[in-house]
C-alpha positions as CSV (number, residue, x, y, z in Angstrom):
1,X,0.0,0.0,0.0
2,X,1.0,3.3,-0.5
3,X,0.1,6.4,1.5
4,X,-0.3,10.2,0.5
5,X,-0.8,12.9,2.7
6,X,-2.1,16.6,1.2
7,X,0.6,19.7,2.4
8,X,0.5,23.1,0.9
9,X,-1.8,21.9,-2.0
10,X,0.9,19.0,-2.6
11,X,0.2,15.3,-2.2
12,X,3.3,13.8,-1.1
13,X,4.2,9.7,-0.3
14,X,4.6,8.3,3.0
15,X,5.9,5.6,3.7
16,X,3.1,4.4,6.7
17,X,0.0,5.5,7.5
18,X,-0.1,9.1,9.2
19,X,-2.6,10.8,10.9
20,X,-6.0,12.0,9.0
21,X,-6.6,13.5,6.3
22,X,-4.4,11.0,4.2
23,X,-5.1,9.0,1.2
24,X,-4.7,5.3,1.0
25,X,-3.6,3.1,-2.3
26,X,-4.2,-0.3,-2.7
27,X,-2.9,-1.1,-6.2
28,X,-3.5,-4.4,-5.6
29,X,-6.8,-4.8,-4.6
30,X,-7.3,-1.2,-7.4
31,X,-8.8,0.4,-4.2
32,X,-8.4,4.5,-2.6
33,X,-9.3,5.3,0.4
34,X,-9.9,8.8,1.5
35,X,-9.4,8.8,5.2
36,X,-10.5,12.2,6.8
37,X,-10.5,11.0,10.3
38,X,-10.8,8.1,12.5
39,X,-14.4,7.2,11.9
40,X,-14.9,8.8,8.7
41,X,-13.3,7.7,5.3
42,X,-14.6,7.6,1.6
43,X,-13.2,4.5,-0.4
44,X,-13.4,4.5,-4.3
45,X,-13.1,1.1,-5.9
46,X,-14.4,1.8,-9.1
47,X,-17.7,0.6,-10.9
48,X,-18.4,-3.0,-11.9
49,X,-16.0,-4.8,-14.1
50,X,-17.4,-5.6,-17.9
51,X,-15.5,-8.4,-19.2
52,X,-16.3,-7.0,-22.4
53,X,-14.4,-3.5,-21.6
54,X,-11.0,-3.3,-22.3
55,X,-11.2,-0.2,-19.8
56,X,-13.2,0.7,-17.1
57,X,-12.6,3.9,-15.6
58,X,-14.6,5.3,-12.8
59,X,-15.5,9.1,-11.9
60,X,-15.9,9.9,-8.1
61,X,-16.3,13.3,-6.1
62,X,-14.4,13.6,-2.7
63,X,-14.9,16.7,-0.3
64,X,-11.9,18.2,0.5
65,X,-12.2,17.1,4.0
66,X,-11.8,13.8,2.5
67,X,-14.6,12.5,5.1
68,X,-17.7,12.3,1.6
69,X,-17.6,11.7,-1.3
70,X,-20.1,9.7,-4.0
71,X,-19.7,8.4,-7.1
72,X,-20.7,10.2,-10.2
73,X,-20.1,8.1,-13.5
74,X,-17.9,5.2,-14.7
75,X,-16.8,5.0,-18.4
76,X,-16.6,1.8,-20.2
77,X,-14.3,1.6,-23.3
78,X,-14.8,-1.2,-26.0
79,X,-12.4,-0.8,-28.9
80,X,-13.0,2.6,-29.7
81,X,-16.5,2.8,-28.2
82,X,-16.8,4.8,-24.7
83,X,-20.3,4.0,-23.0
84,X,-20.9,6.2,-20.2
85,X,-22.8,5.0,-17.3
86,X,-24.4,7.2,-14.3
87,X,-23.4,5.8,-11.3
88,X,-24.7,8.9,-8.6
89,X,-26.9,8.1,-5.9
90,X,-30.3,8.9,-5.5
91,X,-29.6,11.9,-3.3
92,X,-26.7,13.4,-5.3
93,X,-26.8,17.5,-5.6
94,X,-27.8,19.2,-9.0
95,X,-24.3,19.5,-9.6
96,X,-23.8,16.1,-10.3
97,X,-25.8,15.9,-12.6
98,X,-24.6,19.1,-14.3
99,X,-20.8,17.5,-14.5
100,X,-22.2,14.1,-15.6
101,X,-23.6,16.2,-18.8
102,X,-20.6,18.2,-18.8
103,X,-18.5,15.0,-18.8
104,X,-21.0,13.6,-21.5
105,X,-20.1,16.7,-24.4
106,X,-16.5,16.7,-23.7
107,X,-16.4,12.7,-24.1
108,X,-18.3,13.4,-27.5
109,X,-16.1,16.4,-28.8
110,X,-13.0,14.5,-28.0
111,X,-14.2,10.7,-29.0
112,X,-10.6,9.3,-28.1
113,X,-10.6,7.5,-24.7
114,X,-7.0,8.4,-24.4
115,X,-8.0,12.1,-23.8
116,X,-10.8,11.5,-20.7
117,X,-8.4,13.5,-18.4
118,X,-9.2,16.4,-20.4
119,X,-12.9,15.9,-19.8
120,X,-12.3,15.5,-16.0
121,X,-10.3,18.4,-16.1
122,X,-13.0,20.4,-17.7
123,X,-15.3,19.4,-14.8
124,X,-13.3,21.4,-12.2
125,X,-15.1,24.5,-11.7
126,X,-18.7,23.1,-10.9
127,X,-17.5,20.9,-8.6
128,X,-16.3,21.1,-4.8
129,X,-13.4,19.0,-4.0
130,X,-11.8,16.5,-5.3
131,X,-12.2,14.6,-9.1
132,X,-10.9,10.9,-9.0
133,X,-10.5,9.1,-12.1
134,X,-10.1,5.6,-10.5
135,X,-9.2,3.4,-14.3
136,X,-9.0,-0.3,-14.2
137,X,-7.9,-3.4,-16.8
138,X,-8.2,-7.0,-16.3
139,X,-6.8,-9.4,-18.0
140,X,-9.6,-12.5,-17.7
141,X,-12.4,-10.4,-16.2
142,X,-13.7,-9.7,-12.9
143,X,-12.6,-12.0,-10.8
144,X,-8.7,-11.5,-11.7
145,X,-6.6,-9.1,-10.3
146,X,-6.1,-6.2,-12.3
147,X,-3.4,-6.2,-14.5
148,X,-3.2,-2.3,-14.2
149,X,-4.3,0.3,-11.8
150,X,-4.4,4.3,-12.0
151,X,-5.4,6.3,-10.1
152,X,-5.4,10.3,-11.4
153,X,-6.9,13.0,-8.2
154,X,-8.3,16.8,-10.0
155,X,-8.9,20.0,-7.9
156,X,-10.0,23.2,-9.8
157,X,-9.4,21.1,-13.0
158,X,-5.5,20.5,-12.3
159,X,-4.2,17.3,-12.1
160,X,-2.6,17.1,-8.5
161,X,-1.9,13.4,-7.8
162,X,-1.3,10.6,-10.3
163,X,-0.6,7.3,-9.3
164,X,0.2,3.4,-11.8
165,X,0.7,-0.2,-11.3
166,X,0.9,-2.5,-14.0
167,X,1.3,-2.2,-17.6
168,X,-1.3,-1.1,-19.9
């Protein structure tokens, strides 16, 4: 596991766990966990594997108090196909909702699944928090373990923590 702590708008690696807020990476099990504080934590472990997908990536919100967050989309890609699928709960504010049709447009304009961090990014502004791109591969479907892992963490539409395992 790997563990990042948020200083000066900087997410640095630690080398064990420190105190809340802090972020958790489980490459191996493709898992983050947002801990905020001892009782509160948000843990993003991306939507349902499709065995048909080549990729599945997987759109969350975090607060920046890292103690909520919900998910808001996940984004299958099939050759050159990218189905997007709205994964935000019942409850979820207007915003969400907004950003999922935001991420929608910029997914058509830009058709290349190698270029969904540029949608992300363009989901910054109506958005409080955190953006995580959790993006996932297996090799013989769900029940493997992934054969790569990345995790990519937007504030204000910046990139500002990138993590990979495994090889594409």
């Amino acid at each position: 596991m790997s563990y990042y702590v948020s200083q000066n708008e900087q997410w640095t690696e630690t080398s064990s766990p420190p105190n809340p807020p802090y972020l958790d990476v489980d490459a191996e099990a493709a898992a983050l966990d947002f801990v905020g504080g001892p009782d509160a934590s948000v843990e993003v472990t991306g939507a349902p594997v499709d065995p048909a997908a080549d990729t599945v990536h997987t759109v969350a919100t975090v607060d920046p108090s890292l103690r909520k967050g919900s998910p808001l989309g996940a984004l299958y890609v099939r050759d050159t196909d990218l189905d997007v699928e709205d994964r935000r709960s019942p409850d979820a504010p207007p915003a969400h909702a907004d950003a999922l049709d935001q991420l929608r447009s910029a997914l058509d304009e830009i058709m290349i699944p190698v270029y969904i961090d540029d949608a992300i990014e363009e989901l910054g502004e109506p958005l409080d928090g955190l953006l995580v791109l959790h993006t996932v591969q297996h090799e013989d479907g769900r029940d493997a373990p992934p054969t790569y892992f990345r995790a990519a963490i937007f504030e204000d539409g910046n990139l500002i923590l990138e993590t990979e395992h495994g090889a594409l």
